[in-house]
C-alpha positions in Angstrom: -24.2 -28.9 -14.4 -28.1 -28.3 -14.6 -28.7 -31.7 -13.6 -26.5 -31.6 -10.7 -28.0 -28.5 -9.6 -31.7 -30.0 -10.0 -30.4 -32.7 -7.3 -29.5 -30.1 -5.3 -32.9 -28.4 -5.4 -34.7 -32.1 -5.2 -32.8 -32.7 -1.5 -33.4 -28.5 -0.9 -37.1 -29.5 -1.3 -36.4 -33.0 0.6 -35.7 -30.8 4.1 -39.0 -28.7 3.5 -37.7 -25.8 2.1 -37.9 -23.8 -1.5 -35.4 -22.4 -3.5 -36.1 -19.3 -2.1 -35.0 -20.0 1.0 -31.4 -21.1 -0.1 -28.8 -19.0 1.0 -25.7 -19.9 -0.5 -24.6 -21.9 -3.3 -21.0 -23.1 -4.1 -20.4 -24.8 -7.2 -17.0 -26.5 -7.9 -16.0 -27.7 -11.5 -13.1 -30.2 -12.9 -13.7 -28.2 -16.2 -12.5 -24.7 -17.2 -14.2 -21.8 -18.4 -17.7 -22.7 -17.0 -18.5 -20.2 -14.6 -20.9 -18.3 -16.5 -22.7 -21.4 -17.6 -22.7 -21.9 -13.5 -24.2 -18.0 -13.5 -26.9 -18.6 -15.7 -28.3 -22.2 -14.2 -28.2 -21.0 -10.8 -30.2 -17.2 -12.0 -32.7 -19.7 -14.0 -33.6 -21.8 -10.9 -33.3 -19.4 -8.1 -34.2 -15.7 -10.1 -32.5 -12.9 -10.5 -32.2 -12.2 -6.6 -29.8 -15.5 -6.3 -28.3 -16.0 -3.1 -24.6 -15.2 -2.1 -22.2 -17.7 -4.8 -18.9 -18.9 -5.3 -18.2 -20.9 -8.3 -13.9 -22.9 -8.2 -12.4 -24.6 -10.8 -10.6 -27.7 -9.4 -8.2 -30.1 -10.1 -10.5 -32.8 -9.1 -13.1 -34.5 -7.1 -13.3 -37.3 -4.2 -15.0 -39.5 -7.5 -12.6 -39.8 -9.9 -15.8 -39.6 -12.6 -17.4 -36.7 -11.3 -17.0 -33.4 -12.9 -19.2 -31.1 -10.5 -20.1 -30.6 -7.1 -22.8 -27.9 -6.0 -23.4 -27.5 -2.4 -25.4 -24.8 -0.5 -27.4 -24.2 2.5 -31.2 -23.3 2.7 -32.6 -21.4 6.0 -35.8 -21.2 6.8 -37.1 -18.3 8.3 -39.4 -19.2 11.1 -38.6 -22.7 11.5 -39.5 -24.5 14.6 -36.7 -24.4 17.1 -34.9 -27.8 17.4 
């Protein structure tokens, strides 16, 4: 799970941003009983002020092999108008 959330950071960073501009994090698990695992990555690479979060235990995921998905959005506050 740390991993997958470092390659969510590395493609956070990819876009020009920093973790302190991500906004919400969702992390979904084929495993049980994880969330607070999920609670205590995302506070140690985003601090204690972590952005809104949802963590879901699922069934499964489009690859049959993977066993967690964290996705999120990252806002930056005076970006240049597209």
């Amino acid at each position: 799970m740390a991993t997958a959330f470092d390659h969510f950071l590395a493609v956070v960073a990819a876009a020009g941003c920093e973790p302190r501009d991500v906004v919400r994090v969702t992390c979904y698990c084929v495993e049980r009983g994880y969330g607070a695992l999920f609670d205590g990555i995302r506070e140690a690479r985003l601090g204690a002020a972590a952005p809104v979060s949802a963590y879901f235990e699922v069934a499964g995921l489009s690859h049959p092999a993977a066993l967690v998905c964290i996705e999120g959005e990252a806002v930056q506050e005076n970006a240049p108008q597209r």
